[in-house]
Structure formats: C-alpha cells, structure tokens
KEKE-3310 file (N, C-alpha, C; in steps of 0.2 Angstrom, whole numbers, plus 5000, padded with zeros to 4 digits):
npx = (4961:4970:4982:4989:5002:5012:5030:5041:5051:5065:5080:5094:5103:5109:5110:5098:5096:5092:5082:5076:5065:5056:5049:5045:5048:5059:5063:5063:5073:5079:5070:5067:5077:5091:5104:5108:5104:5109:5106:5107:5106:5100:5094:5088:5077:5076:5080:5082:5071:5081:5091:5085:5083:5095:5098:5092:5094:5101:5093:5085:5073:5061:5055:5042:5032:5027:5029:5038:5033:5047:5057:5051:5055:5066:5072:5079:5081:5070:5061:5051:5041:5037:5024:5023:5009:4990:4987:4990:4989:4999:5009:5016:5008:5005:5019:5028:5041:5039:5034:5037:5032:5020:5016:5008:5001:4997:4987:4984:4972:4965:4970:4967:4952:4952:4957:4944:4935:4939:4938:4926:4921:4926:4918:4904:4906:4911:4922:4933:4928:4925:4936:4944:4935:4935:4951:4949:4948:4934:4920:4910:4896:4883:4878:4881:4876:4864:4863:4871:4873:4869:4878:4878:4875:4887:4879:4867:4869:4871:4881:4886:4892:4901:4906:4914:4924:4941:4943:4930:4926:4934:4929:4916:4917:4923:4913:4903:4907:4905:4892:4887:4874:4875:4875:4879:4884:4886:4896:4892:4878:4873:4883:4892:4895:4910:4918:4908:4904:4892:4877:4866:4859:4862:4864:4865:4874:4867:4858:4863:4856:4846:4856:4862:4852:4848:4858:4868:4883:4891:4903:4916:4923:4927:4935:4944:4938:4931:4917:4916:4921:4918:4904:4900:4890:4882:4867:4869:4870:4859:4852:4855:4855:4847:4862:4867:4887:4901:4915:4927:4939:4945:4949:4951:4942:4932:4924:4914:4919:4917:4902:4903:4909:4896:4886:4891:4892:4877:4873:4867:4875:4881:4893:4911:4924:4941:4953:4959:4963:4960:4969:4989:5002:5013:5030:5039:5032:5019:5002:4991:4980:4965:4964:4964:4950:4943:4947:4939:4931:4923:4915:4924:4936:4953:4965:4980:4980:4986:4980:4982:4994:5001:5015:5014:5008:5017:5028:5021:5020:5033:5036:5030:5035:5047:5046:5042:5050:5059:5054:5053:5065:5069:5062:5045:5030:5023:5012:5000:5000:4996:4997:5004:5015:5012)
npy = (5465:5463:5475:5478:5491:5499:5503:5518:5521:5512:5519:5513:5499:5495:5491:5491:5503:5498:5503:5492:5496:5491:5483:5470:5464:5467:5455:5445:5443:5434:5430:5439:5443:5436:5423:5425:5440:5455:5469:5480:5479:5487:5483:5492:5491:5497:5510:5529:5540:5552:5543:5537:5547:5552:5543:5540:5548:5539:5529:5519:5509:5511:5501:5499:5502:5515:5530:5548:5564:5571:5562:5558:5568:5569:5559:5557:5551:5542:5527:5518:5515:5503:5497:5485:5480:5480:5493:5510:5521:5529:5535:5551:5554:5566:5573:5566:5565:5568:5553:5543:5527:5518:5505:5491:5476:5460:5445:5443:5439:5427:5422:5431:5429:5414:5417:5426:5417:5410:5419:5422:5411:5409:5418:5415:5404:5409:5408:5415:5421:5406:5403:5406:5404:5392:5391:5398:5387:5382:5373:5375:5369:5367:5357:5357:5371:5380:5393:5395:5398:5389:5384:5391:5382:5384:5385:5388:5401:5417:5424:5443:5452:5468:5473:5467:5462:5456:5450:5451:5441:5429:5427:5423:5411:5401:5404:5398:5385:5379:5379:5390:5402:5416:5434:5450:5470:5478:5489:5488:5481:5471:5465:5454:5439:5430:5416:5400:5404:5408:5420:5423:5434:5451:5467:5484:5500:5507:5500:5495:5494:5483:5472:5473:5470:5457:5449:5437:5438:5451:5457:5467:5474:5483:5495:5510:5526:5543:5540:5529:5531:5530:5523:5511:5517:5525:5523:5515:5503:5504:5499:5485:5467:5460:5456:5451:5448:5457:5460:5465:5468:5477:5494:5503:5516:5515:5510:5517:5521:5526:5523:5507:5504:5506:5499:5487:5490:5492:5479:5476:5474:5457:5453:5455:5456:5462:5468:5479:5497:5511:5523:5521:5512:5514:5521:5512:5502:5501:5499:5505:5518:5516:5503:5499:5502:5494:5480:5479:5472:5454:5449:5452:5450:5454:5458:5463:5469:5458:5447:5443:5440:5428:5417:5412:5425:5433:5430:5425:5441:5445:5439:5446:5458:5456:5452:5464:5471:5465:5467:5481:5482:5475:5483:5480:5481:5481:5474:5478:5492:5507:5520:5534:5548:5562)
npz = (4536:4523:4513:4500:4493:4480:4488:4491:4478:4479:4484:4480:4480:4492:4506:4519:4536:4550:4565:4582:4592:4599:4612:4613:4603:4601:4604:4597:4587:4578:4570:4565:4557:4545:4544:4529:4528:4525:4530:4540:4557:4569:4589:4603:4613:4627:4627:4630:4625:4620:4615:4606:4596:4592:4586:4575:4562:4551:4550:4541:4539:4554:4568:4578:4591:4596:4592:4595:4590:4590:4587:4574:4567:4569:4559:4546:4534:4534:4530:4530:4542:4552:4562:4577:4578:4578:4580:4576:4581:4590:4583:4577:4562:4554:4555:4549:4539:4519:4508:4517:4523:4532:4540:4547:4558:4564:4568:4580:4584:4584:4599:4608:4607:4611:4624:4625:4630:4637:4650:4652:4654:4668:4674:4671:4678:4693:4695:4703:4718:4722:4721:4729:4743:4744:4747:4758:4767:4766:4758:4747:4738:4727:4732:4748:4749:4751:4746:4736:4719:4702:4691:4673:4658:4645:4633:4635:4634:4627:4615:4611:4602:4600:4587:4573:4569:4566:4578:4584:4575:4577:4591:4586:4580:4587:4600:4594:4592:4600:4602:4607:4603:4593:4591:4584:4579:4568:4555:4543:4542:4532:4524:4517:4525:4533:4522:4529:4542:4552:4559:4574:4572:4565:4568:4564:4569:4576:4581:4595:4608:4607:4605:4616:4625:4622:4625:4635:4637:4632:4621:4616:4605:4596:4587:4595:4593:4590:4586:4595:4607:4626:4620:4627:4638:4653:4649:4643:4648:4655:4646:4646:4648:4664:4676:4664:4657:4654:4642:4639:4626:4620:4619:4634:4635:4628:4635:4647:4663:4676:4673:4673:4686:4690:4688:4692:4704:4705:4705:4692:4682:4681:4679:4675:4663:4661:4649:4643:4647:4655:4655:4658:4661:4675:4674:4679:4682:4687:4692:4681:4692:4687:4689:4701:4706:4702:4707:4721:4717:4717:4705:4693:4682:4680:4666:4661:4649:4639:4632:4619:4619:4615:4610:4597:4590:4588:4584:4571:4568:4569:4556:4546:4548:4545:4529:4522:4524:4518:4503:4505:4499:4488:4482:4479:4481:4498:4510:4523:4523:4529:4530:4520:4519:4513)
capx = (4962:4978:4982:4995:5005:5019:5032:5044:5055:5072:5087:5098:5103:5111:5107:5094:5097:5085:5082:5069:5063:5049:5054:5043:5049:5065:5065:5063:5078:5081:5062:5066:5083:5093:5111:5110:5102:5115:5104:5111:5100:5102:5090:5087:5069:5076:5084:5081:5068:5085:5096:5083:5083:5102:5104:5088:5095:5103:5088:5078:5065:5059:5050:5040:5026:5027:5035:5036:5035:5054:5057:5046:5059:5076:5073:5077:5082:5066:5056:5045:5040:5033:5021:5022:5006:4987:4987:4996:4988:5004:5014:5014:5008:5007:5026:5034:5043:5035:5037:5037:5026:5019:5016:5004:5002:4988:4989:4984:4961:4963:4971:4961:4946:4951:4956:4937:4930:4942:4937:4919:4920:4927:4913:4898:4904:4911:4930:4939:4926:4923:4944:4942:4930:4939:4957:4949:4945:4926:4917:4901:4895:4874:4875:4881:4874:4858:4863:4876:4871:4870:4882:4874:4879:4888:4875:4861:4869:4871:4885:4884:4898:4901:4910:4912:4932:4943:4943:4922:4924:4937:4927:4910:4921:4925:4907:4900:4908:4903:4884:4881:4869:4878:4874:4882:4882:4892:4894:4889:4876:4870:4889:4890:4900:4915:4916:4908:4901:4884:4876:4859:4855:4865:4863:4870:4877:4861:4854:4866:4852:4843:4861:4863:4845:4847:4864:4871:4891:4894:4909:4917:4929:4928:4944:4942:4937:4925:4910:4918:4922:4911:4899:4898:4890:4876:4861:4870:4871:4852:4847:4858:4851:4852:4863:4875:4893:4904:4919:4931:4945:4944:4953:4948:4940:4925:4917:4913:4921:4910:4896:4907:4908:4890:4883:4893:4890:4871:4872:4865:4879:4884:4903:4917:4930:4945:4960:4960:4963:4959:4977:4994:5006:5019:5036:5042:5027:5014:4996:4984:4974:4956:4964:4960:4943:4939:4950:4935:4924:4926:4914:4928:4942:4958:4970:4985:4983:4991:4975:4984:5001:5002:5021:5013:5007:5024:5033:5020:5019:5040:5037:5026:5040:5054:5044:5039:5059:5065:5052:5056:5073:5068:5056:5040:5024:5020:5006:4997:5000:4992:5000:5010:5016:5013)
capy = (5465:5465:5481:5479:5495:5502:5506:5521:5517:5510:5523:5511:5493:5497:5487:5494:5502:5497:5500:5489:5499:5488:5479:5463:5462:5467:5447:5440:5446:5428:5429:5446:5443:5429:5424:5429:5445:5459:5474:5482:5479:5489:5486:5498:5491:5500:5519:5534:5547:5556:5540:5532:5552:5553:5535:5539:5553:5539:5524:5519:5508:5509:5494:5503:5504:5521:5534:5555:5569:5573:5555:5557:5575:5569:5555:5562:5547:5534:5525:5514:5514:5495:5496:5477:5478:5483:5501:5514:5528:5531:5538:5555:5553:5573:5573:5562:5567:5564:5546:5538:5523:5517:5499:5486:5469:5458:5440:5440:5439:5421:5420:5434:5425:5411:5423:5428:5411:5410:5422:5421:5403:5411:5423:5412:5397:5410:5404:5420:5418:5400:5399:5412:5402:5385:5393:5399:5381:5383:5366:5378:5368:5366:5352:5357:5375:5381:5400:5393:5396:5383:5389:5390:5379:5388:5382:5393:5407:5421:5429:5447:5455:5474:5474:5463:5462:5450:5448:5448:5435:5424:5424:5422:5404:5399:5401:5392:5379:5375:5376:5396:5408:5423:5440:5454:5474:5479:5494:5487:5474:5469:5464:5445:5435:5425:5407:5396:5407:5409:5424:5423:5441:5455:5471:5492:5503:5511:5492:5493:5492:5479:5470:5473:5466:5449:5444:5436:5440:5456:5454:5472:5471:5488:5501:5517:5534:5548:5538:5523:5531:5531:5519:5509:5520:5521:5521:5504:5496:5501:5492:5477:5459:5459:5449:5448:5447:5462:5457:5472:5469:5484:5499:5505:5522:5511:5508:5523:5517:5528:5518:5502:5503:5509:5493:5484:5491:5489:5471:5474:5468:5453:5453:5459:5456:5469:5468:5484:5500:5517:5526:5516:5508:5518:5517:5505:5495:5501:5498:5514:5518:5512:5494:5501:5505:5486:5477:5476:5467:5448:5447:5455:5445:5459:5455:5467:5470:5452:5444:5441:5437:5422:5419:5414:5431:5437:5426:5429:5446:5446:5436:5452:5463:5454:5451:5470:5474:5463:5469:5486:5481:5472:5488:5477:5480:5482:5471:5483:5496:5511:5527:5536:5553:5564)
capz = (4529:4520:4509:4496:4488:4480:4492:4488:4474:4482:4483:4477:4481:4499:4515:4526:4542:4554:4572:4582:4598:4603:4618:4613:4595:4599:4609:4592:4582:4573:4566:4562:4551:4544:4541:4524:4527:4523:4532:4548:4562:4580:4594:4607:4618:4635:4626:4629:4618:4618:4614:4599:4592:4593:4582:4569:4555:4545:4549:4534:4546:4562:4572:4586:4595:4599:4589:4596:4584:4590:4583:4568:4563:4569:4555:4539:4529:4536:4523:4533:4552:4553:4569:4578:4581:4575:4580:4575:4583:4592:4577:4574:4555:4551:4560:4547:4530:4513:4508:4523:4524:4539:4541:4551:4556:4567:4571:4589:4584:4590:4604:4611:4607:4618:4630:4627:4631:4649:4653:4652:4659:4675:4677:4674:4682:4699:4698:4708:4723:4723:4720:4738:4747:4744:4750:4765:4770:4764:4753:4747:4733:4728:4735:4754:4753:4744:4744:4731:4712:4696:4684:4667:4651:4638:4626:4635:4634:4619:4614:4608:4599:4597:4583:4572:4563:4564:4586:4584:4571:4579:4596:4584:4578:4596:4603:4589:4593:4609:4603:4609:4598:4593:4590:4583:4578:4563:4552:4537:4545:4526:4518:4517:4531:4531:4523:4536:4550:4553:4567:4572:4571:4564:4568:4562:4573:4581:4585:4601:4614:4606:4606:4624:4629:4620:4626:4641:4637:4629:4621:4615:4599:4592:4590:4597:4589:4591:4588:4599:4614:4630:4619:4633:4645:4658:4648:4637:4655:4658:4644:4645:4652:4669:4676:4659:4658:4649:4641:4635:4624:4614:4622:4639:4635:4622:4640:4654:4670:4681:4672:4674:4692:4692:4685:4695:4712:4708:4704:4686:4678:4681:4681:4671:4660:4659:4648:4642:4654:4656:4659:4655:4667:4676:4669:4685:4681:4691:4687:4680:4694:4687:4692:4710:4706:4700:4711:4726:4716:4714:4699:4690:4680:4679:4666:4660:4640:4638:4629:4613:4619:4613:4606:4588:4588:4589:4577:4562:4563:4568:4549:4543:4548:4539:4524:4521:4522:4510:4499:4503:4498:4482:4477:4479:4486:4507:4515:4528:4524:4532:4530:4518:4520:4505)
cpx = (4969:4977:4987:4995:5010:5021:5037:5050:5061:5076:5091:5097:5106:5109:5103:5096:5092:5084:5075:5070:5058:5054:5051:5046:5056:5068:5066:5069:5079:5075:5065:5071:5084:5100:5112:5107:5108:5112:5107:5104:5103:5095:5093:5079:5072:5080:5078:5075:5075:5092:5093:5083:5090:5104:5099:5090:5098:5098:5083:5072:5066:5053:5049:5032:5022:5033:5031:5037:5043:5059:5058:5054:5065:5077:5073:5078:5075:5062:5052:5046:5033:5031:5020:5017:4998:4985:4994:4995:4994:5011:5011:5014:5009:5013:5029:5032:5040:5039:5038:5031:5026:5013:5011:5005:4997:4992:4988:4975:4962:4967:4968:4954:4946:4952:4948:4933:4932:4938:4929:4917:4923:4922:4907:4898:4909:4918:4933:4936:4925:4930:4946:4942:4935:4947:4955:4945:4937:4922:4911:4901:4884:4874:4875:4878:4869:4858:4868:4872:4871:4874:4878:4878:4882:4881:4868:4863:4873:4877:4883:4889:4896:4906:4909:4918:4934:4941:4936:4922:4927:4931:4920:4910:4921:4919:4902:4900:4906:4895:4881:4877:4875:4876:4880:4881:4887:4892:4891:4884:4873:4876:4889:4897:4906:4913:4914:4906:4896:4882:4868:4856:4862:4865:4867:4872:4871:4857:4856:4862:4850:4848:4860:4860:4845:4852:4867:4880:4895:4901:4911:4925:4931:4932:4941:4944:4932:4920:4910:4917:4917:4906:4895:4895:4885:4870:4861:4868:4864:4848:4851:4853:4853:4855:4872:4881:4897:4912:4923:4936:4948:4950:4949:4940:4932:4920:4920:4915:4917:4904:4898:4904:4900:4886:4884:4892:4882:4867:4867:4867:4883:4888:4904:4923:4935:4950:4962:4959:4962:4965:4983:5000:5011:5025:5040:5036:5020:5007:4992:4980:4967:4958:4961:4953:4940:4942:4945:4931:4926:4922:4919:4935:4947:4965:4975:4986:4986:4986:4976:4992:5004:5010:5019:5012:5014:5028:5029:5021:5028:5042:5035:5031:5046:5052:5044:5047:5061:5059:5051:5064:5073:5063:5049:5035:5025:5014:5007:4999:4995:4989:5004:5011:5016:5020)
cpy = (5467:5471:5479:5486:5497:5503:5512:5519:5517:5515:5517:5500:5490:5494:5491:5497:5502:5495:5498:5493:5496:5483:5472:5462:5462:5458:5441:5444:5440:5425:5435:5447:5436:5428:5426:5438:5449:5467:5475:5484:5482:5489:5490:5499:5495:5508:5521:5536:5549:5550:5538:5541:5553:5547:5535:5545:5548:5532:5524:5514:5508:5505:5496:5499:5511:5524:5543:5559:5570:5567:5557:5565:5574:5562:5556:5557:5541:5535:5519:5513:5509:5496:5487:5477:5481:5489:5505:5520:5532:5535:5545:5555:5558:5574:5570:5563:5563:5559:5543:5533:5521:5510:5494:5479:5466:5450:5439:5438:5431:5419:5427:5432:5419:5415:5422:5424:5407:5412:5423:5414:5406:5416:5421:5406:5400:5409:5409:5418:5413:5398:5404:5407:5395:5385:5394:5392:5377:5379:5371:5377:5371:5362:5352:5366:5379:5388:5399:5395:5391:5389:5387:5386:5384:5389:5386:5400:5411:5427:5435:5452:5463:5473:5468:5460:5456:5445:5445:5440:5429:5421:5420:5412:5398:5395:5398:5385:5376:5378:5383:5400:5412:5428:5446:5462:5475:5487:5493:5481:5469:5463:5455:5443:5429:5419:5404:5398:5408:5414:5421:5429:5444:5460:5476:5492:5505:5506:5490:5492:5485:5473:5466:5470:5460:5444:5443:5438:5445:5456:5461:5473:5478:5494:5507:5522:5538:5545:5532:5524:5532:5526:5515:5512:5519:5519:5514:5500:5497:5496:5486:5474:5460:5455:5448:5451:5453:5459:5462:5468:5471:5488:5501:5509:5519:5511:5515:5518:5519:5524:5512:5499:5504:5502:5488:5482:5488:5480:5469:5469:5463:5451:5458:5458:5460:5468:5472:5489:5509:5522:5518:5516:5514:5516:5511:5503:5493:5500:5505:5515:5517:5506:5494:5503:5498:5481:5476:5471:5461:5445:5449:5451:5453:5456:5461:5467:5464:5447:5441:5439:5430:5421:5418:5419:5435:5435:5425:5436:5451:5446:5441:5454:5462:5454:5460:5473:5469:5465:5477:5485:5479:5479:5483:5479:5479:5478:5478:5489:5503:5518:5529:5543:5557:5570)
cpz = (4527:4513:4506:4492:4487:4486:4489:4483:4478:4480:4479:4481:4489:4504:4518:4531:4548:4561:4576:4591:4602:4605:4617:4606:4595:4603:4601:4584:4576:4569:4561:4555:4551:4543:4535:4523:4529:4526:4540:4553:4570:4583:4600:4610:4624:4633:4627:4624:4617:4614:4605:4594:4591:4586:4573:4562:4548:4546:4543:4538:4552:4563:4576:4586:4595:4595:4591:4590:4584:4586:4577:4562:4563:4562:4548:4534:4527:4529:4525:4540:4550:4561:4570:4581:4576:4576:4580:4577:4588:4588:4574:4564:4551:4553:4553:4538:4524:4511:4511:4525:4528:4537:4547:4552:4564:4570:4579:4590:4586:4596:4611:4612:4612:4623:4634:4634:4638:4650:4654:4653:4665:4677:4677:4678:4691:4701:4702:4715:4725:4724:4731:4743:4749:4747:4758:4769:4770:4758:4753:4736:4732:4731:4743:4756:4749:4743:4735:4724:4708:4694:4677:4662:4646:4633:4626:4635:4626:4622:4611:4609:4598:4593:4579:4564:4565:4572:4584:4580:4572:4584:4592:4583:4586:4600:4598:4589:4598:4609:4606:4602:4598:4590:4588:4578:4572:4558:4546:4539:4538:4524:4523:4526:4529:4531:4529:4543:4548:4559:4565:4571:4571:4562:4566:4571:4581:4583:4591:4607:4612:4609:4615:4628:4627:4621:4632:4642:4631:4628:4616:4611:4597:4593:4590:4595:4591:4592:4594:4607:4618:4626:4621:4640:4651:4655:4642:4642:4656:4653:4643:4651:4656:4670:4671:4661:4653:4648:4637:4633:4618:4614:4628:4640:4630:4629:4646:4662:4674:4678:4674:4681:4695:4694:4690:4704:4713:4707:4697:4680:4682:4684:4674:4670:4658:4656:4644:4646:4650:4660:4656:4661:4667:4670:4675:4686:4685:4689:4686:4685:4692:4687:4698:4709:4703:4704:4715:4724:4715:4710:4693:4688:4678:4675:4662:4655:4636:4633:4624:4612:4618:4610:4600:4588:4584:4582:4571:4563:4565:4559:4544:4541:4545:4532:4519:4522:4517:4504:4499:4498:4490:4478:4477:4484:4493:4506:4521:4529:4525:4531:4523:4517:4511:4506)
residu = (UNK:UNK:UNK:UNK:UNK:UNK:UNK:UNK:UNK:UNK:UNK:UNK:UNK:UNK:UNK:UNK:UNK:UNK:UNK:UNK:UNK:UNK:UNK:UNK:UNK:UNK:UNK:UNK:UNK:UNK:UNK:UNK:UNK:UNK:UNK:UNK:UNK:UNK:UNK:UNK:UNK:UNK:UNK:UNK:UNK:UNK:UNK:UNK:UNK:UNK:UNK:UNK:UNK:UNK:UNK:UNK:UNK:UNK:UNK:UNK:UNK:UNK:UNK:UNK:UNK:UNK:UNK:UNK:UNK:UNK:UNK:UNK:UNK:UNK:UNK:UNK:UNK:UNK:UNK:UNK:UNK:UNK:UNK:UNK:UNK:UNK:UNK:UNK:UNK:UNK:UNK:UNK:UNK:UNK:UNK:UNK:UNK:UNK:UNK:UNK:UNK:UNK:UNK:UNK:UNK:UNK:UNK:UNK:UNK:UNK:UNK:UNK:UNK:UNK:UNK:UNK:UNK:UNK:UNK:UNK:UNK:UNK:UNK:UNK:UNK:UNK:UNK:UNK:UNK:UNK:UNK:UNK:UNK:UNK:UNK:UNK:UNK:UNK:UNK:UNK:UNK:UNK:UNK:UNK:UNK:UNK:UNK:UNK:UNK:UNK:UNK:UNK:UNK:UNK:UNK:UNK:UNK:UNK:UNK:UNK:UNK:UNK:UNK:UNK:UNK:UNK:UNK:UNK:UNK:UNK:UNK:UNK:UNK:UNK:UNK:UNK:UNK:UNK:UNK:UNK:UNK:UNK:UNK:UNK:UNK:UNK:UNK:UNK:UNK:UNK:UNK:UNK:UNK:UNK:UNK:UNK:UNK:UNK:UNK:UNK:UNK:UNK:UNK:UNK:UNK:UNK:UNK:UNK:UNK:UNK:UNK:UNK:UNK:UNK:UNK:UNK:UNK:UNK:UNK:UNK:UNK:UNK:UNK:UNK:UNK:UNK:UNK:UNK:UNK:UNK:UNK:UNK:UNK:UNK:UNK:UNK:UNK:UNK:UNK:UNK:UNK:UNK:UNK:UNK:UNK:UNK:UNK:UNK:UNK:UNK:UNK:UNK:UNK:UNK:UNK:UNK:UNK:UNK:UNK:UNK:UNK:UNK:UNK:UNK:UNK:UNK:UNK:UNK:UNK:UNK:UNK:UNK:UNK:UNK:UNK:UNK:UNK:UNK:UNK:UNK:UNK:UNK:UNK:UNK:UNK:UNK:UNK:UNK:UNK:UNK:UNK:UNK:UNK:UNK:UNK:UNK:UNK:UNK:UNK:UNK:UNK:UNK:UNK:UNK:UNK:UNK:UNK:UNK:UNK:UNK:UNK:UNK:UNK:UNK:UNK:UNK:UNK:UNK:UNK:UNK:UNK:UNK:UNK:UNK:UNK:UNK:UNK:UNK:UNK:UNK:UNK:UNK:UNK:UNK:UNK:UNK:UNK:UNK:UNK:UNK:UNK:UNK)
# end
C-alpha cells in the first residue's frame, strides 16, 4: 500500500548529498539519477561500517539495506534513509535524529509468484530426482517402471496462502489462471478483495489448521513478528494434508526448522520450497548452515533469497527512489513512507 506525507520542509534549495550503499541499487545509478540532476551522488556497496560512518555527517539521504546505530549517530545532517527494499527492520529507527524519514519501496510480489508457481511445478511434477535419475543414465518413466508416480494437474490441486498482501495476491492471480482453487488466511478475513480476484475460502488468523488440511501447496507470504514467528511449527505440519507441498517465501524464522526437517524426514510433507533462510550468508559468501540441514533431501527445491530478483524489480523501485528525492528536493510529499523520527 502506498502511504503519502509530508516530508520535512526543505533547508533551502541545495543539491542533495546522497550515498547509495546497497550493493544491488548501487548497479543502477542511471535509474537512479539523470544528466540534469544537480544532486551529488557517491556510491559506496563494498565500504567499510567505518568508511560509510567517516563519509555520513554531511549526507542528507541514505540508500541502504542495512543501516547500524553507529551510522544512524554519525549522521547528523540525514533527512531520509530510502530502504531498496520492502523491509526496513534493519534500521535502527530509535537511533535516528528527529526528522528523519524513513522510506520503502516493493515491486518484486510478481516475480516471486512466478518464482511460486516453479517452484511448485518442480516438486509435484519430481524435477531434481527425476533431473538425477535421468543424469545417471536411468529412463524411469510410468511407463517403463510402475514404482514411478503420476504427477498431478495443477488444476487438482489447491493452493493455500498464509497471508494474503501483495506476494499472497500475486501468487492468488497466477494460480487462478491455470484453473487452481485457492485458499487463503488473512487478518481481516471479512475486508473486500482486490478488483478481479476471487478465493474459494477465506479465513482469520486462528483458521490456520483448517488452511493447512485443505491445501495441497502451502504457500507462506506473511512478514515476521512476534505472532509470526515459529507459526509454522510441528503441530501446523501435524495437521497439514499429507503429502502437501510447503512453499516459504516469507523470512525463514515464520517456519520451525527442527519441525521442517521433522516433516520431511517423516514423509508427511511432501516437499519443500526454501528461499528464505534461517541465519544469513557469511561475508565470503558462504551459505547459513540450515542449508546443510535441507541439502539431503531431494524433495526440496534450495534457492538463495533471489525469488524476486527480477531486473524490473530493481529498475521500478530504482524509479521509487529517484522520485522520493526530487520531491524531497521540491518539498513534496514521500510515497512509502514508513517512519519518521519525532
């Protein structure tokens, strides 16, 4: 949802100084600016903490991902910290001097939805094992070997959404099209539906086992909080549909790993779709150890946070982040805004 409001009123009529520390935003500079733009731009995706706190006392925005309180103190001038992305739980918010607006931006809910609809075409129709079997010189269709499965139609099987924001409502668009049921939990299960979508059932909060038992492809949207986390744990997987298919592309922590792995060992669930992790990659690129704890199984598709990578992502909400400085600049209203320091 876009939030428009005042920004602070403009010091004067001054050029901006604005450094971009996101390593993926900082790829798209000529989204970001233009030749008539009169604002001083320095990126800085590969410094230091000690190098981006050295260069931030005369910055009026920061373009991050990630900002520390030592940041959030050494910046005494900032007047908006634009996150290039839909979380901003990484910014110390009680950290940062009064007046400081703290900015958002999205654009990645359909190409995670397709993401979804891979990925859950590679687990009911067996593609890692089947892509295995066939490497190691091995023809194991229905036809030459009857331990083989069918793989199912999309069309019989039922989606079912935890959540149910923009991601839930892309993927809801997706599998509709291709002829599935869908289901879904929501906090306000009553408040109307977007133009044009239709669920077949639409539950609260506390409907989540019901969810669980009627869907073949758990598909899990919902951002992580206190009531969020762990949501997924063993006694969601006792009452899920044997058999069904779990689809995380949430944050890691929404679903219990030890329960994860439970489900899996016992051949209740399904498979599993991960591309959200529990733990966060070295800094020389290592994966979080709970990759090692999914890696044995080959009901399990493994993808590295990448879900919504798409390059439009990037180049609207590069378009966000240029828009939200010139109208800093002009004194006008913010889109997404989040935060603003009193």
């Amino acid at each position: 949802m876009v939030i428009s409001v005042s920004p602070p009123s403009p010091r004067d009529t001054a050029p901006l100084k604005i450094l971009v520390t996101d390593r993926i935003m900082a790829r798209f500079g000529a989204e970001l600016g233009s030749a008539e733009d009169a604002n001083s731009w320095q990126f800085g995706p590969s410094w230091s903490e000690s190098e981006v706190i050295a260069a931030l006392p005369d910055i009026d925005v920061l373009v991050c991902s990630a900002m520390t309180p030592a940041m959030a103190q050494a910046a005494h001038q900032l007047r908006l910290v634009h996150v290039t992305g839909a979380g901003y739980d990484k910014v110390p918010l009680d950290t940062l001097r009064a007046g400081v607006t703290v900015a958002n931006t999205f654009h990645h809910a359909a190409p995670i939805a397709e993401h979804v609809i891979m990925v859950s075409l590679m687990l009911s129709r067996r593609v890692i094992p089947t892509d295995r079997s066939l490497r190691a010189g091995a023809w194991r269709t229905v036809g030459t070997d009857g331990s083989v499965p069918f793989h199912p139609s999309f069309r019989d099987l039922t989606v079912g959404l935890v959540g149910f924001g923009g991601i839930g409502q892309e993927v809801a668009r997706l599998a509709r099209s291709l002829g599935m049921p869908v289901r879904a939990i929501r906090q306000n299960p009553g408040g109307a539906l977007p133009d044009g979508l239709t669920l077949d059932w639409v539950g609260g909060t506390g409907d989540l086992p019901e969810l669980l038992a009627t869907s073949d492809i758990v598909v899990v949207t919902v951002p992580l909080s206190d009531h969020t986390r762990g949501l997924i744990n063993a006694e969601a997987f006792a009452a899920l549909r044997e058999g069904a298919l779990l689809v995380n592309v949430a944050r890691g922590p929404v679903v219990d790993l030890d329960a994860l792995v439970g489900a899996l060992e016992s051949g209740r669930l399904g498979g599993a779709a991960i591309d959200v992790w529990w733990g966060a990659p070295s800094d020389t690129g290592e994966a979080p150890p709970s990759v090692a704890r999914l890696s044995t199984f080959d009901n399990v598709v493994l993808t590295p946070h990448y879900s919504g990578h798409a390059r439009s992502t990037f180049e609207l909400r590069a378009g966000d982040i240029r828009a939200n400085i010139a109208s800093l600049v002009a004194g006008q209203p913010l889109i997404n805004v989040v935060h603003t320091s009193a």
